[in-house]
C-alpha positions as CSV (number, residue, x, y, z in Angstrom):
1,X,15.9,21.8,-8.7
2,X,13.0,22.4,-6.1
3,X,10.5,20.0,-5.6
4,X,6.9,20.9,-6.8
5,X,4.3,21.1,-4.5
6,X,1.7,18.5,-3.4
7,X,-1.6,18.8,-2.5
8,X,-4.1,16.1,-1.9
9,X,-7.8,16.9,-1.2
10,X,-10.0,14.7,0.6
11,X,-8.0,13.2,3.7
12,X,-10.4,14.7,6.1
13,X,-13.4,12.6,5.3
14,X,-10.9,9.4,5.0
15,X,-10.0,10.5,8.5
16,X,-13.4,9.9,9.5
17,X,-14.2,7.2,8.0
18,X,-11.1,5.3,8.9
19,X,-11.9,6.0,12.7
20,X,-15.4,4.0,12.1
21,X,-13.7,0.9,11.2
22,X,-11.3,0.9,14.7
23,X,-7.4,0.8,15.0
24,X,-6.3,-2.3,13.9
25,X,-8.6,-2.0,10.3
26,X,-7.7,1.2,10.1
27,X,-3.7,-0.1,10.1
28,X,-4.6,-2.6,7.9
29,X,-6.1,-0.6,4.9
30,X,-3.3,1.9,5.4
31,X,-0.9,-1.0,5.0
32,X,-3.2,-2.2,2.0
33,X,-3.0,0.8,0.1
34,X,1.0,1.8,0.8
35,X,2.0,-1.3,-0.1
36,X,-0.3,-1.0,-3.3
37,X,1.6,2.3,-3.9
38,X,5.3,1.6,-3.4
39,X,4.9,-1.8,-5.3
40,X,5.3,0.0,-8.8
41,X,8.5,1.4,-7.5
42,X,9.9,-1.7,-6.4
43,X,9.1,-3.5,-9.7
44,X,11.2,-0.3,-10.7
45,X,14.3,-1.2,-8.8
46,X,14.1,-5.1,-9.3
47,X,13.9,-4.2,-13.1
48,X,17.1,-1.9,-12.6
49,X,19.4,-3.8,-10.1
50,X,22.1,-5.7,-11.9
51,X,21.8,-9.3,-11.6
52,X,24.2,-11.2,-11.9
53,X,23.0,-14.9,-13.5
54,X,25.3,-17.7,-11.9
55,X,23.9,-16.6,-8.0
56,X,20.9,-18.5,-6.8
57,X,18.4,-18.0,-4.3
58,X,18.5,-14.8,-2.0
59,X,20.3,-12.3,-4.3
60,X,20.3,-8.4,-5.1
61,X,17.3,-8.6,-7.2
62,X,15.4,-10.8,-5.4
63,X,15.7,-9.6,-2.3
64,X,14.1,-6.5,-3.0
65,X,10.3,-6.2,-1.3
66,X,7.7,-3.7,-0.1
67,X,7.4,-4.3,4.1
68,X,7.0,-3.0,7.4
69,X,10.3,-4.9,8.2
70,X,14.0,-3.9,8.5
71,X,16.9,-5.8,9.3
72,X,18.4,-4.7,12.9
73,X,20.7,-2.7,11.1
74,X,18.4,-1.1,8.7
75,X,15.9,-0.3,11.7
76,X,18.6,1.2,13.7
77,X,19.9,3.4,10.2
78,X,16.0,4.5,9.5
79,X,16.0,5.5,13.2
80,X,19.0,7.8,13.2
81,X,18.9,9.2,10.1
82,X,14.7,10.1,9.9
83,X,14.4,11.7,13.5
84,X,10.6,10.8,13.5
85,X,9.5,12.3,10.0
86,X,5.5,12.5,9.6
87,X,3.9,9.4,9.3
88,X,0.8,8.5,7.4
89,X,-2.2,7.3,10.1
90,X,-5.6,6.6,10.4
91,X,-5.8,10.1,12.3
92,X,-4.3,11.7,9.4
93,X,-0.6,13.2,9.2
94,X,1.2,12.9,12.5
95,X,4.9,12.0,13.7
96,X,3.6,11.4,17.2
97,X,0.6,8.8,16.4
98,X,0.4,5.5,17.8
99,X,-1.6,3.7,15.1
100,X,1.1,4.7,12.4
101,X,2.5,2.7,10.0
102,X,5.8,2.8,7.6
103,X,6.2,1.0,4.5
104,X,9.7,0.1,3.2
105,X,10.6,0.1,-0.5
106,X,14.1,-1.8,-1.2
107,X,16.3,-4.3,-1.2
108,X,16.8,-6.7,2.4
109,X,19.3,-7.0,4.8
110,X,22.5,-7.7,2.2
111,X,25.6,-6.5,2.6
112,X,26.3,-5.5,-0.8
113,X,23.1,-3.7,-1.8
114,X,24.4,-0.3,-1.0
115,X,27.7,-0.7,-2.5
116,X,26.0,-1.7,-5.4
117,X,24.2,1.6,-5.3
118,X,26.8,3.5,-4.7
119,X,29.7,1.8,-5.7
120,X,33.1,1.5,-4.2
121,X,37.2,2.2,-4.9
122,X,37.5,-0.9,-6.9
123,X,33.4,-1.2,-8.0
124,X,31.6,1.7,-10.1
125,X,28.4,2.3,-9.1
126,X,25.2,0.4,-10.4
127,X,22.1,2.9,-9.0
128,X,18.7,0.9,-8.9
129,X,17.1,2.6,-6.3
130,X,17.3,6.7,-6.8
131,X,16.7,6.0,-10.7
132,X,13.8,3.8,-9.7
133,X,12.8,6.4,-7.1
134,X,13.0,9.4,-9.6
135,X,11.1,7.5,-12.3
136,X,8.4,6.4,-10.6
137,X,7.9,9.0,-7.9
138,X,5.4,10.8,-9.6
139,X,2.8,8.4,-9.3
140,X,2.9,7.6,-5.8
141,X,0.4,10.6,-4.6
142,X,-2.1,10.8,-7.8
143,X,-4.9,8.5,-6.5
144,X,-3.8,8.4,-3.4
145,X,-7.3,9.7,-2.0
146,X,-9.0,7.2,-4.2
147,X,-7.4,4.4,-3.3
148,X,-7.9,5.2,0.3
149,X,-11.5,5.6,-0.5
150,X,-11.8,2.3,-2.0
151,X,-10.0,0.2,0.3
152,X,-12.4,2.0,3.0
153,X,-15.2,1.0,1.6
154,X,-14.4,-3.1,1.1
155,X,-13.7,-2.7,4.8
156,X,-16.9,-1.3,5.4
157,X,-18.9,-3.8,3.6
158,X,-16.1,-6.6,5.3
159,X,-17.7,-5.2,8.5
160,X,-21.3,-5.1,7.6
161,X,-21.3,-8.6,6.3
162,X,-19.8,-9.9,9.6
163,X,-22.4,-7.9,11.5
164,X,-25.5,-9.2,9.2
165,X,-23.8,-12.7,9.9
166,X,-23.9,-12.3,13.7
């Protein structure tokens, strides 16, 4: 089944208006509005992981976040196995950009997470991310543009307020 195309309209004025506020704002309203974005789909996979009742603290279900962050391991996997994809920045679409970021979707550094996922010899498999992923994929772009637009503009008016204060 191929994937339907995407378009989103709009990014060049974002562009723009994300260089005004500097580097590190820019990051931080990309970070803002990615982490806003992928939070649905990890409510998604928490709500699908199996759980099971008589563990306590840092479990399957609980370990799974949106971040920045990988484990050594996962860092070293996502570096292999992407190759430098595109990246979303606050120049636009680039695999080269310096003021990049990458948002994470999933469960942390446990051993068992993709076993649980995918299942083993003596385990059947339990999938919580892909269903999660296919379920919720769909609205991940829609408003993307809007978003963007809106997280802009409270830094905007962050900045103007500082500047009116100084």
């Amino acid at each position: 089944m191929a994937t339907p195309a995407v378009k989103i309209e709009g990014l060049a004025e974002l562009d723009a208006m994300l260089a005004e506020l500097g580097k590190a704002t820019g990051k931080n309203v990309l970070r803002r509005v990615a982490k806003k974005r992928l939070e649905p789909i990890a409510a998604a996979m928490r709500a699908k992981a199996p759980d099971d009742p008589a563990t306590t603290g840092r479990d399957l279900k609980r370990s799974i976040v949106v971040s920045e962050k990988l484990s050594k391991r996962q860092a070293a996997l996502a570096r292999s196995a992407a190759g430098g994809g595109p990246r979303m920045t606050a120049d636009g679409w680039r695999s080269d950009a310096k003021n990049s970021i990458t948002m994470y979707a999933g469960p942390g550094p446990l051993p068992h997470a993709h076993m649980q996922e995918f299942g083993t010899v003596h385990h059947g498999a339990q999938p919580f991310v892909r269903p999660a992923w296919d379920g919720q994929k769909n609205g991940l772009l829609p408003g993307l543009a809007a978003d963007m637009k809106q997280e802009i503009g409270k830094a905007i008016a962050r900045k103007a307020k500082r500047a009116a204060r100084s």
